[in-house]
C-alpha positions in Angstrom: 77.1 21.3 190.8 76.9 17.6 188.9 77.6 17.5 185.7 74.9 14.7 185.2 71.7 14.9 187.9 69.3 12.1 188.6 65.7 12.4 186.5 62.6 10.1 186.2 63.0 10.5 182.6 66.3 7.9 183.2 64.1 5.3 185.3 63.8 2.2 183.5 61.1 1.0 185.9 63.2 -1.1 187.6 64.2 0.3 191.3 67.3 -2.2 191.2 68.5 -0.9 187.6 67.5 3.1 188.1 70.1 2.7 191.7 72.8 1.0 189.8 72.3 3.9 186.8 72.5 6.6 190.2 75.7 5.0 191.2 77.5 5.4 187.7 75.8 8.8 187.5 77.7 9.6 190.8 81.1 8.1 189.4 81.2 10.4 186.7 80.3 12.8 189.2 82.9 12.6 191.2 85.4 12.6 188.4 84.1 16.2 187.1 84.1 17.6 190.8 87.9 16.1 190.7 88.3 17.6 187.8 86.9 20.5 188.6 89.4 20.9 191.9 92.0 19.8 189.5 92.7 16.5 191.5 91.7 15.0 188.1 95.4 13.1 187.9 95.6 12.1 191.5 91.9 10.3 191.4 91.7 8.7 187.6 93.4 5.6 188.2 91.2 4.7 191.4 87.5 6.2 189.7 89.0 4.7 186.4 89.3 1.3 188.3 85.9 1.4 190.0 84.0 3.2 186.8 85.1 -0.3 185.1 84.2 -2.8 187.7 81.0 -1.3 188.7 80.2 -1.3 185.1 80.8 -5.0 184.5 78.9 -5.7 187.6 76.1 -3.5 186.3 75.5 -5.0 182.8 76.1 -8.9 184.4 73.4 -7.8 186.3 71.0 -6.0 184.0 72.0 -9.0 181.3 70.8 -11.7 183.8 67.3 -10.1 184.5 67.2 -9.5 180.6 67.5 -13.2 179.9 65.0 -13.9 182.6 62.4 -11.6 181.0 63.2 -13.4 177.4 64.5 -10.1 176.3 64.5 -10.9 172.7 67.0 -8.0 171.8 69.5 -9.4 174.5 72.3 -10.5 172.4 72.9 -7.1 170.6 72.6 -5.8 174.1 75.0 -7.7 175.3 77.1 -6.5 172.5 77.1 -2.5 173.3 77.9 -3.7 176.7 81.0 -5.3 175.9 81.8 -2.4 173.4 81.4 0.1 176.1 83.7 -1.8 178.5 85.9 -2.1 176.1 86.3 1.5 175.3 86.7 2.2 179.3 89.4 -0.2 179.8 90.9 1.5 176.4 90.8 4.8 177.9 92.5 2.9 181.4 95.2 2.0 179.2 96.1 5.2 178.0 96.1 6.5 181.5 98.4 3.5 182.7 100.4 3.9 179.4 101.4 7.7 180.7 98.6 9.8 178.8 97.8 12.6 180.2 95.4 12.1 183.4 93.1 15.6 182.2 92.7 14.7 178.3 91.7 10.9 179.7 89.4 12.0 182.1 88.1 14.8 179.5 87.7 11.4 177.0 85.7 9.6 179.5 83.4 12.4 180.9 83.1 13.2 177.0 82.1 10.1 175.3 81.2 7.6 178.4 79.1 10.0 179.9 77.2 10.4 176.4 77.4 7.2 176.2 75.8 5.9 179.3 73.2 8.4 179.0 71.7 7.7 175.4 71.9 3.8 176.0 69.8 4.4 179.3 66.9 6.4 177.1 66.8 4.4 174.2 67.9 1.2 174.4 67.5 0.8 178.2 63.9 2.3 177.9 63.1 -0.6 175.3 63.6 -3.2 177.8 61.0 -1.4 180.2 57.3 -2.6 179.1 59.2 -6.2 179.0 60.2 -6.2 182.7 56.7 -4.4 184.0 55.1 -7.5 182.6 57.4 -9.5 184.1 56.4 -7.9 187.3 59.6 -6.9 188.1 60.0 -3.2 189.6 
């Protein structure tokens, strides 16, 4: 069973954005099935690894059809962006640094996952009437 499944109620009306939010859905999915098997220490590194740069390449991506738009809000957005990366590549360190792999996954599924969600339905949604305008879908 996922710990986070797929809704309408998380489509931003973009079909580009809604697949990139399915792929980091199915990240975090595949760290609590790891989990789950307890294969959580064997797997954190790599998920860790791609969690962060499919991230990155996510927000560059979102961030560039924001400024197209003339998202007026895009510089605060920007900001959680680069505060949520930040607190990834935090919890990476830990893991590197010899935490322990089940308490850093916990972390991550935890607060990320919470994380990822709420910005999708609040502050994701916000950006939505902008880009139908825009004609963008």
């Amino acid at each position: 069973m996922a710990l986070i499944d797929w809704s309408d109620n998380f489509s931003v009306g973009s079909q580009l954005m809604d697949d990139h939010h399915k792929k980091l859905f199915d990240i975090f999915n595949r760290l609590h099935e790891a989990m789950k098997a307890g294969q959580a220490a064997t797997v954190l590194d790599g998920i860790m690894r791609e969690l962060i740069d499919y991230t990155r390449y996510h927000f560059g991506e979102e961030e560039k059809m924001l400024e197209r738009v003339g998202y007026t809000q895009l510089e605060m957005h920007k900001g959680l962006h680069r505060k949520f990366v930040s607190e990834l590549e935090g919890y990476e360190k830990d893991i590197r640094d010899g935490g322990q792999a089940v308490f850093a996954a916990t972390q991550v599924m935890n607060s990320s996952l919470i994380w990822l969600r709420d910005h999708i339905l609040t502050i994701d949604k916000g950006y939505t009437p902008l880009i139908k305008q825009a004609g963008i879908s």
